[in-house]
Structures are given as C-alpha cells and as structure tokens.
C-alpha positions in Angstrom: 0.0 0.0 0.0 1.1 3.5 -1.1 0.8 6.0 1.1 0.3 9.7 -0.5 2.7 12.4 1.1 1.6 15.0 -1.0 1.5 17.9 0.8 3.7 16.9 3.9 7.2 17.7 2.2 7.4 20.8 4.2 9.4 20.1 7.3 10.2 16.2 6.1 14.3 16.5 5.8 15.3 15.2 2.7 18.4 12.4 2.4 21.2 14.5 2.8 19.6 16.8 5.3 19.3 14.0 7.7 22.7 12.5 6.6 24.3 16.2 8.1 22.4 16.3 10.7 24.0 12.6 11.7 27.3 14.0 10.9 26.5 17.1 13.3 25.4 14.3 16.0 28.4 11.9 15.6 30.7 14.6 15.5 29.3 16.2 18.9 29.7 13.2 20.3 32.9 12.7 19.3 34.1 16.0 20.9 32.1 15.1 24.1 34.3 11.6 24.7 37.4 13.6 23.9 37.0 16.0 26.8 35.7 12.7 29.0 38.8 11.2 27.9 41.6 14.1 28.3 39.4 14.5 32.1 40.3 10.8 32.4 43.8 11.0 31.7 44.3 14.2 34.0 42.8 12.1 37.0 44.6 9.0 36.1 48.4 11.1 36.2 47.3 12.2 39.9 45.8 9.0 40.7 49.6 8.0 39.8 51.1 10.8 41.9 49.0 10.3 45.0 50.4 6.3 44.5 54.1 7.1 43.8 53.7 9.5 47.4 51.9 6.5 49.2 55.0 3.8 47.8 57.3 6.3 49.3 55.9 6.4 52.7 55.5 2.8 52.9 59.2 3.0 51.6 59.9 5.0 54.7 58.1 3.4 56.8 59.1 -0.3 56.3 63.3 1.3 57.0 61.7 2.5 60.3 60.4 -0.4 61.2 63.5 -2.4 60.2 65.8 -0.2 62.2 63.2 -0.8 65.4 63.6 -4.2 64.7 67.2 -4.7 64.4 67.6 -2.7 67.6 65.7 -4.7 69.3 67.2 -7.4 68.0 70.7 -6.3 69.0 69.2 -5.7 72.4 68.2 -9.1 73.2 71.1 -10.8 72.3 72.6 -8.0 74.5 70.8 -9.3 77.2 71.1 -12.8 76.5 75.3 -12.8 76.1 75.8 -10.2 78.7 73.4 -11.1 81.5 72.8 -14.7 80.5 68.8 -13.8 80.7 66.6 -15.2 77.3 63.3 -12.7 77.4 61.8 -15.2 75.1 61.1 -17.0 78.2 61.7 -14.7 81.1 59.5 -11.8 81.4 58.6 -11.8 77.8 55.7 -9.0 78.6 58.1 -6.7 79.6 59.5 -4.0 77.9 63.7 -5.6 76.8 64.8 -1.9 77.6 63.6 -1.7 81.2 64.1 -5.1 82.2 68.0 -4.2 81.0 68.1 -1.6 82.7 66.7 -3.3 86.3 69.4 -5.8 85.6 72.0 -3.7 85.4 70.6 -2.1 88.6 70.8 -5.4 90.5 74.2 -5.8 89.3 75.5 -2.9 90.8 73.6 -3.4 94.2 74.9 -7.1 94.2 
C-alpha cells in the first residue's frame, strides 16, 4: 500500500539533510568523549602521583620499622650474652629496655 505524502514535504528532511544532521550528532559526540577522555587521563596522572607518594611512605616506613627491629634485636642478644637472661622466656611482657636496665641495677647493688 502507497501512502500519498503530497503535501507533507514541508518540514520532512530530505536524504542528505538527515545524513548532516548525523554528521552534526556523531561529531558532537565525538568532541564530548574527547573531553571525558583528556578528564580521564588528568585524574589518572594524579591517581599515579597520590600512589608514587603512598610507595614512598610505605618505603619509609618499612626502614623505620626495620631499624626498630634490628635494635631490638641487638638488644636481646645484648641481654642474653651479657646477663645470661633469654626474654623469650623470662619476662617476655616486659618491655627488653627496662628489664636491662633493672638488671643492670641489680648488678650494681649485688
């Protein structure tokens, strides 16, 4: 069935009319996703910053942590060559630093 248009060409956008108006559309959307994308990228480089900062502190933080560690550790074989204690076993709660220190405090009493 043939449907007459006659009359209704006013305002009906012809073949190449609609094929611009596409163009128009695609090429709006285009420039939209650039500007999402270049947004994208900015956020990713501080994304990156803000993670390159946190590796450095954790950086810092782990030497910290090793140097506590390791003077602790010198400490307690301290303890154990010099005073023949183990604080693995004896008075493990307390603090190695104080209980040094009361046992060199006996030692000079006694």
């Amino acid at each position: 069935m043939d449907i007459d248009t006659t009359g209704f060409e006013l305002g009906m956008p012809t073949r190449e009319e609609m094929l611009e108006h596409q163009s128009h559309m695609l090429c709006n959307e285009n420039d939209q996703l650039r500007r999402e994308l270049a947004k994208a990228k900015h956020n990713i480089e501080k994304l990156v910053e803000i993670n390159q900062g946190l590796q450095e502190q954790i950086a810092v933080e782990f030497r910290r942590a090793n140097g506590a560690y390791v003077e602790y550790v010198h400490l307690m074989n301290m303890a154990r060559c010099r005073y023949g204690i183990d604080l693995t076993r004896d008075g493990y709660e307390l603090d190695p630093q104080m209980q040094l220190k009361n046992m060199e405090a006996q030692d000079r009493e006694g």
